[in-house]
VEXLUMPA-408026 format. One record per residue: x, y, z of N, C-alpha, C in turn; residue in three letters. Coordinates in steps of 0.02 Angstrom, whole numbers, padded with zeros to 5 digits, always signed. Layout:
N
XYZXYZXYZALA ...
***
This chain:
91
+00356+00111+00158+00306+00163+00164+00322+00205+00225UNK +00335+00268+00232+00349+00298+00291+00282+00330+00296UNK +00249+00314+00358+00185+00321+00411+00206+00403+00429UNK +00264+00423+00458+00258+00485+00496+00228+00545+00460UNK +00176+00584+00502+00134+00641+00461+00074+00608+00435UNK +00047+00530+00416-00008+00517+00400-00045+00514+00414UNK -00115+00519+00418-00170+00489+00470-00195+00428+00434UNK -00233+00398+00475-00255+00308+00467-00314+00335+00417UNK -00321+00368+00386-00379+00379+00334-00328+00354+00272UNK -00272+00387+00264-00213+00386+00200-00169+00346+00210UNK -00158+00298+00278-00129+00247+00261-00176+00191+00244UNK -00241+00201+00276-00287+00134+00264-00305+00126+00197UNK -00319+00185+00170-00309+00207+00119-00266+00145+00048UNK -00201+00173+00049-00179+00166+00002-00163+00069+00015UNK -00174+00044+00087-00159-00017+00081-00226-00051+00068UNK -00293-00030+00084-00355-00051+00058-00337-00061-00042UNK -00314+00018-00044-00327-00007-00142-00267-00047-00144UNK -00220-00054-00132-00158-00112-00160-00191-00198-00141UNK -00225-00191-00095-00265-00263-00081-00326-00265-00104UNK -00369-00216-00127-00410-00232-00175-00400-00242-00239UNK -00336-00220-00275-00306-00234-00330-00307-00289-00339UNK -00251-00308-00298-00258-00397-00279-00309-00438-00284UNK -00352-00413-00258-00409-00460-00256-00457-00450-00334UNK -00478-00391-00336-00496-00382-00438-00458-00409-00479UNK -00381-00433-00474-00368-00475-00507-00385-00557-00510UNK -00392-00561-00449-00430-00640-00448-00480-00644-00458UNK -00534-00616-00442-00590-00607-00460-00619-00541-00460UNK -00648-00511-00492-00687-00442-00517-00752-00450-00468UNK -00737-00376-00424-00797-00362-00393-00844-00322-00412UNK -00914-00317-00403-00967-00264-00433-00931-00197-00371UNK -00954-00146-00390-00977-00091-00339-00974-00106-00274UNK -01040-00137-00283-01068-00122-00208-01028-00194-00162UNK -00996-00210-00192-00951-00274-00161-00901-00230-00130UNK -00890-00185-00184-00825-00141-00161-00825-00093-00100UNK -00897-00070-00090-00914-00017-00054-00930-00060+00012UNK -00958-00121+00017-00993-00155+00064-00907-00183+00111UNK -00869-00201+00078-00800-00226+00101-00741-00180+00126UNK -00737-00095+00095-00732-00039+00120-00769-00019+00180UNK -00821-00031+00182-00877-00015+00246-00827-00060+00295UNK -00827-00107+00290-00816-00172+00331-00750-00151+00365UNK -00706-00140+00309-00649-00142+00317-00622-00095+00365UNK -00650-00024+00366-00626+00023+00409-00681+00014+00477UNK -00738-00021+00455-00771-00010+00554-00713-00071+00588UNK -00694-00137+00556-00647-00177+00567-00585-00150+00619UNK -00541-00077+00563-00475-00065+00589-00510-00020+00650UNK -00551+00017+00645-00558+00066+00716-00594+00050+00744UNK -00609-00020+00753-00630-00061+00811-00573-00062+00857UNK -00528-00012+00893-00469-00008+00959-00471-00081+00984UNK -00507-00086+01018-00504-00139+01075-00511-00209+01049UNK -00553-00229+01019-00542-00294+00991-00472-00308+00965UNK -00471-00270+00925-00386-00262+00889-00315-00288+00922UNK -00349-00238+00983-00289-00244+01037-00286-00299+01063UNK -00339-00334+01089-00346-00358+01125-00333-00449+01083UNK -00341-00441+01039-00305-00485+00993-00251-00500+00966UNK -00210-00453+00971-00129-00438+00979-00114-00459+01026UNK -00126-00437+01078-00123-00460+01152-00124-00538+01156UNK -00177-00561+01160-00183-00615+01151-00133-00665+01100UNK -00101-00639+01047-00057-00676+01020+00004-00655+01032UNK +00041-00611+01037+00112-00569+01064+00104-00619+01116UNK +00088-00618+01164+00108-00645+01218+00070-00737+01248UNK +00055-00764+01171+00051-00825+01153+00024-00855+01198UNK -00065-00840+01228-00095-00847+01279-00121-00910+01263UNK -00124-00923+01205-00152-00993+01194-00095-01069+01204UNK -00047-01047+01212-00013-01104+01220+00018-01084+01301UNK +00021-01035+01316+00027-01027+01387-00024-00983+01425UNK -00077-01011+01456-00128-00952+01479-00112-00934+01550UNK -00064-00943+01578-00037-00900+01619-00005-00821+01606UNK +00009-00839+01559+00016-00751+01523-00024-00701+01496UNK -00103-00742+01506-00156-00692+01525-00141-00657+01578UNK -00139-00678+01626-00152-00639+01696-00071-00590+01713UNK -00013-00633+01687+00052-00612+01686+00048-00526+01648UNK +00022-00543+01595+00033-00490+01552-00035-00462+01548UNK -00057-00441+01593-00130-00387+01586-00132-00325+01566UNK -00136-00294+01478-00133-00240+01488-00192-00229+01470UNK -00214-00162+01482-00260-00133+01452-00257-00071+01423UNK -00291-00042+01375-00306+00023+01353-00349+00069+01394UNK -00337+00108+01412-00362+00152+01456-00382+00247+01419UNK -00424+00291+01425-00422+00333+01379-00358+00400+01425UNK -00339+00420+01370-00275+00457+01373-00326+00539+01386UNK -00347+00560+01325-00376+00635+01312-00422+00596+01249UNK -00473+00652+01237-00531+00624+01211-00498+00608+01135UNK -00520+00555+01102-00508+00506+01038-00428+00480+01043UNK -00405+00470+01102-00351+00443+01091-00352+00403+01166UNK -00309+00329+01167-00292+00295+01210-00240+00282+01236UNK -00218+00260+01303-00130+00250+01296-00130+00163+01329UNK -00089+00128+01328-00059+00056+01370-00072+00082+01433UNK -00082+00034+01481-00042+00022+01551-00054-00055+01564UNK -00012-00060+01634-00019-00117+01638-00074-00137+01707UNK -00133-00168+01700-00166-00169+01748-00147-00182+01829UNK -00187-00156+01869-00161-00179+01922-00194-00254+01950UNK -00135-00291+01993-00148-00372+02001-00200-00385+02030UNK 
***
């Protein structure tokens, strides 16, 4: 799938219906199953920070070494309005 030129509406998009496919094949959802799990699904992805911060948390495998909490502190910080960038906190 090449991403460049898309926005997260048309990629969430087309991977929401290929995994809801999936899933109507195992079992058949009503409507409002469909609409209630769509709801879900996108406050889910543009939730930024949790996201991140859960990546974070596994990339740098804090649970089996929690010294790489504090090692690897990054945070999201706001860049220009609706967008964020990395840095790395200070110690």
């Amino acid at each position: 799938m090449v991403l460049e030129g898309k926005t997260v509406e048309e990629i969430m998009a087309r991977v929401f219906e290929q995994k809801l496919a999936e899933r109507q094949a195992k079992r058949p959802m009503t409507d409002a199953e469909v609409t209630e799990l769509r709801d879900y699904v996108s406050k889910y992805v543009r939730d930024y920070r949790p996201r991140f911060e859960e990546s974070r948390q596994h990339f740098f495998m804090v649970d089996l070494y929690p010294q790489n909490d504090a090692r690897f502190n990054l945070v999201l910080e706001p860049l220009a309005e609706g967008s964020e960038t990395l840095r790395i906190a200070d110690s």
